[in-house]
Structure formats: C-alpha cells, structure tokens
C-alpha positions, 0 to 999 in steps of 0.5 A: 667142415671139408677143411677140419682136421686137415693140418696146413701144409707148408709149399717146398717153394715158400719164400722163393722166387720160382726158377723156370725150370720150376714153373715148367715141370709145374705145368708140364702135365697141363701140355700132355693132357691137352695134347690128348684132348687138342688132339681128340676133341677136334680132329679124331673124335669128330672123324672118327664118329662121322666113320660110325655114323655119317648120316647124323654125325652132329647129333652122335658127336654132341652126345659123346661130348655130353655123356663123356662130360657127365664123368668129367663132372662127377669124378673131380668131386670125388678124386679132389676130396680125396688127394687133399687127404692122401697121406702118401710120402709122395705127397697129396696130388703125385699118387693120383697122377700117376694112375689116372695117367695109367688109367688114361692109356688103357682107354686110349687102347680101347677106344683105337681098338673099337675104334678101328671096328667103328662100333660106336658104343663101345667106343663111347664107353672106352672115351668115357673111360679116358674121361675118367683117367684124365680127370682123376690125375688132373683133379689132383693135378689142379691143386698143385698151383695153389698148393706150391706156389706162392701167391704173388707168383700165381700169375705168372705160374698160370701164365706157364700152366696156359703157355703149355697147355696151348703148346700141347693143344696145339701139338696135338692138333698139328700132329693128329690132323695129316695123320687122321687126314691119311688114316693112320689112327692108330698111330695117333693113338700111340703119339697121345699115350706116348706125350702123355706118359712122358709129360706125367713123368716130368711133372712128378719127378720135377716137382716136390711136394711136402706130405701130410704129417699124419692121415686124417680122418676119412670123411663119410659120403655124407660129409664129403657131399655136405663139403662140396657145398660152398655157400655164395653168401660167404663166398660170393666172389669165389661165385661169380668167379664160377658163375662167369667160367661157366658162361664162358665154357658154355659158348666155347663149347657150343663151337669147338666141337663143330670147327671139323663140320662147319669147314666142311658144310659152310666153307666148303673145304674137301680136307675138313680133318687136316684143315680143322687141325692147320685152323686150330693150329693158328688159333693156338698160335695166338693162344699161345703169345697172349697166354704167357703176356696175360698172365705176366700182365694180370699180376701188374694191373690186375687180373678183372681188367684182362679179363674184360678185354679178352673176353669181349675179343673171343664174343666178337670173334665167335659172333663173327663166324656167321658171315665167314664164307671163305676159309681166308676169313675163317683162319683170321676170326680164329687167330683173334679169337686165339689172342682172346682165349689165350688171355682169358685162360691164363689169367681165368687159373690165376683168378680161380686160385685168388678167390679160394675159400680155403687153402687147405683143401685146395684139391676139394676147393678146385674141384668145385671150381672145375665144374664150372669148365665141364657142367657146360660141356654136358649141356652145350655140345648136345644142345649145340647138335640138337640146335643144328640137327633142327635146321635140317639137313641135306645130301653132300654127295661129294662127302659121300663118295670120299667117304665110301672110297675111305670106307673101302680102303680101310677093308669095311665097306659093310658100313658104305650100305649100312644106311639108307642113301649109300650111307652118305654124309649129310651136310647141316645149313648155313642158318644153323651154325648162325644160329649156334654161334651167335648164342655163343658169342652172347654166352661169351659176353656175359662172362665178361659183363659179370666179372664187374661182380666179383669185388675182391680180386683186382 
C-alpha cells in the first residue's frame, strides 16, 4: 500500500563509481547534526539542567531525554511519508532539510534564551522544538543513501555517513566542553547553529536529486498509519534488523547521558563539563578510525560478521565501567568502546538500508527503521534516572559550593536558596551506576547475540 502510485525514481548516480567528493556532501549533514547533538546531549543539556535543578539533576535530565524522544519518535513517521511524495523540482528529501534545518536554529535561540533564565520548562519545550527541527530534516535526510546510491557501494557510503557523523560528535563535544566548562553558553549556542547551517548548505547544493516526474495522490492519515505497519512475516529480517538496533540503543542510551555525572559522583573529577567532553572526544577518536574501516570491511566480508565483533566489544566495555575507579581507567574503557561503537554504527546504516522493503519509499520505509534508535531513547534515560535516583542520594558539598560560586557569577544567585540545603548537588552512589551499566552491557549483547536471525544479509 505505502508504495502504490509511487513511480521509481532513477539515482543521478546509477552505474557510477561514487568520487569522494560525492560520498562527503552525502554525509556532510550527518556531521552538522551530530555536532549539535555531540554537543548537547553530553555536555551542555546535562550542565545546563544540573544549573535548574541541582538536587535531582539525574531524574530532570532523563525526563528531558524521554519527553524530547517521544517527538523524535512520532515526527520521522510523519515527515518520511511525506518526502517520499514531495513533487518539489529540488527533489524529494532537499526541501525538508532545509526547513527542518531552519526550524532547528529558532529552537537553539529559545532554549539559550530560556536557558540563561534557568526556567526549566520553557526550556524543555524549546529542546523539544530542536527535536522536532532536526528530526523533520534528518527523516528526509536518511533516505538519500538508499535513494542515491547504488547498492555495492552502501557500505562504503555508510562508512562516510559514520566517518562524519563521529567528526561532528566529536567537534562538537571538544568545542562545547571548555566553553560550557567557563559559561559561555551562548556562544555555544551560536557555533551549533552556525556548523549546522553550514553543513546543510553542503549537502544540498553537493548532491543531486532526480524529482519525481508527477505529484502523487496524498495518502489519508488512515492510509499513512495503515503504511507504517511492515508485517515481520514478509519481512523478518528487516525485523530482526530493527528488533537488535533497539537493543543496542537501549544500553547506549542507559549510559551516554549519565558520563557528565558519573565522572563527578564515581571518579571524582572537579571539571566533569570539560572532562566528559576531553573523554567523549577519545571515545570518538576511536569511533572515528573503526567507523571508516567497518564500513569499507562490511562490503568485503559481509555486514553480520562485523557486527558481532563490535558489539560484543562495546558490552564488555559498558560492563567494565562498574569497577573503573580513576579517570585513567575510564578514558581506556571509552577508546575501546569508541573502536566498538564506531564499527557497529557504519556497518548498522549499511545493514538497515540491505533489508529495505521497498525502495521506493525508502523516506517511509527508514522512518520505521529510525524508531528502533529513538523508541529506547524514550524509555532508558528515564528508566536509567529512575534506576539511580532508587539508590539514594547524598550531599557532594564540594559540587555545591562550586555551584553557588557558579550561580553568583552568572548574576542568579536567587537560585543558590532556592532549595532546601543551599540548594546543593547531590551526588548518586557507586551501586547505582553498577547497576545502571551493567543492564546495559546485557542490552548490548543481546543486539549481537540476535543479529545470528537475520538470513538474508551477509
């Protein structure tokens, strides 16, 4: 059904061998979306709502991840319908780029805006509207691969795709980290709109897209709704494809958004904003090598194989947080998780584009897919929060005192006695991230142990 009337569209690109000038502008958005998300999801949002709420910052930033989800969730379904029937002469997936990308950049502006007056619900509401930005140019966006390029190539375009998306995080982590460390949130503001704008601008005036030779019919929410359904009896690799990115998402996302506090309340670092950027940044490092390998290798010996090797690297890894004690054993877990992650991720587009059920509407089809990377992320961070918060908590008076002095100097120190307790940051026990990363690691292994189900990709 989601595929009737939708005529095939010929790549520009079909029968070529991709230059790599081609493969960049393909992923050059990829590196200015993850600039902005390497640089909020690890350093500033954390920062930022440990500044509005101290004494539960672990429950607050979970529920910011979820609720913020939940429109990453819903919002792909919609916009992937849609590009795959956009009748534009710029093409199918170039239109929504561009004003998601736009959309994006005022809810950057909102939430530094609400940001510097630490209310916190406004300021949720302005991250979901980046949520919303980002996810209608990206659900266009993840059609182009399967749109463009040509299928004995996928690998290595993921390879770039992941190449660039782990430059971006890595920027963007690197960058935020001394500046949010020394309060100069806005400019971080400035540097994510300014990269992403940028990075938009190379991708759709790099890459060419045929348009669709006639508008078709609109479909009606009924019959979109009923197209979103791809019944795993048909399709059971394009299944077990989603069913094991879901497992991994769900431990990944149980940890990322916790690095900022764990290196505060286990390892014990005084700079956790600046020392979570410097860790991520190695992390990516990693990332970044066995991303471009991964996905050049997965075209050779077959996607599967690559698979299993990294992700039982990043569950060891996730499971051998629990005994790091010093911040020398931390940096070392997270360059071999780094390695791990990088693989996965590039072969894991590559993987997700081979099981496609249709190619046609590839913007539909991916959008699907998609949910299997943010449904988790509406679960796990909460989940995760909660799970901690459950341990208990107790005073990290030094965290305190550097706060309020913080507080002060930004000219709001309303907020040092707006709490009970000088308004202080509490810090959550060694048991508690043990517990949280350890499910982690055991979601993370079974993302691997499952893949052995999917029969009709190498």
């Amino acid at each position: 059904m989601s595929s009737a009337g939708l005529p095939e569209v010929p790549s520009p690109y079909a029968g070529r061998k991709l230059t790599a000038p081609i493969h960049l502008a393909l992923a050059a958005y990829w590196m200015g979306s993850n600039f902005l998300w390497g640089a909020m999801l690890v350093v500033l949002l954390p920062k930022q709502i440990e500044d509005m709420e101290p004494t539960r910052r672990g429950e607050y930033l979970g529920l910011a991840f979820s609720l913020a989800a939940v429109v990453a969730l819903v919002v792909p379904l919609i916009v992937g319908g849609w590009s795959d029937r956009c009748a534009s002469r710029w093409g199918r997936r170039r239109p929504y780029i561009v004003w998601g990308t736009l959309l994006t950049l005022v809810g950057l502006w909102a939430m530094a805006h609400f940001g510097r007056m630490l209310l916190f619900w406004p300021f949720l509401a302005a991250y979901c509207l980046v949520q919303l930005g980002n996810n209608t140019a990206t659900a266009a966006y993840s059609g182009v691969i399967p749109d463009l390029v040509p299928q004995d190539q996928r690998g290595t375009a993921s390879g770039y795709m992941a190449l660039l998306s782990q430059v971006g995080t890595l920027l963007g982590a690197l960058i935020s980290g001394p500046l949010v460390q020394a309060n100069r949130l806005e400019t971080v503001y400035l540097v994510i709109g300014l990269t992403l704008a940028a990075a938009m601008l190379v991708t759709v005036l790099g890459i060419r897209e045929n348009p669709l030779p006639f508008r078709p019919d609109r479909l009606s929410p009924i019959q979109h709704l009923r197209s979103l359904w791809i019944d795993p009896r048909r399709h059971p690799d394009f299944a077990w494809v989603w069913l094991t990115r879901a497992l991994v998402m769900l431990g990944f996302y149980a940890v990322q958004p916790f690095v900022q506090y764990y290196l505060r309340d286990v390892i014990g670092v005084t700079t956790p904003a600046s020392t979570a950027s410097e860790m991520l940044g190695l992390i990516l490092v990693g990332a970044t090598i066995s991303s471009f390998v991964g996905g050049h290798l997965s075209d050779r010996i077959g996607r599967k194989r690559v698979v299993y090797f990294a992700n039982g690297v990043v569950a060891a890894m996730a499971f051998a947080l629990t005994f790091c004690r010093t911040l020398e054993q931390a940096l070392v877990v997270g360059v071999l998780f780094g390695l791990g992650y990088g693989a996965y991720i590039s072969v894991d587009w590559a993987l997700g584009t081979d099981v496609l059920p249709s190619r046609k509407d590839a913007g539909k089809d991916m959008a699907v897919w998609h949910i299997s990377m943010v449904l988790p992320q509406t679960i796990s961070p909460a989940a995760a929060g909660l799970l901690l918060g459950v341990f208990g908590t107790s005073p990290n008076l030094a965290a305190a005192t550097s706060h309020a002095i913080d507080l002060a100097a930004r000219a709001v120190p309303w907020m040092v006695w707006r709490d009970p307790g000088f308004g202080g940051i509490v810090e959550y026990p060694e048991a508690g991230y043990g517990v949280v990363f350890a499910l982690a690691a055991l979601s993370l292994g079974l993302g691997a142990v499952l893949l052995r189900n999917v029969r009709g990709a190498r």
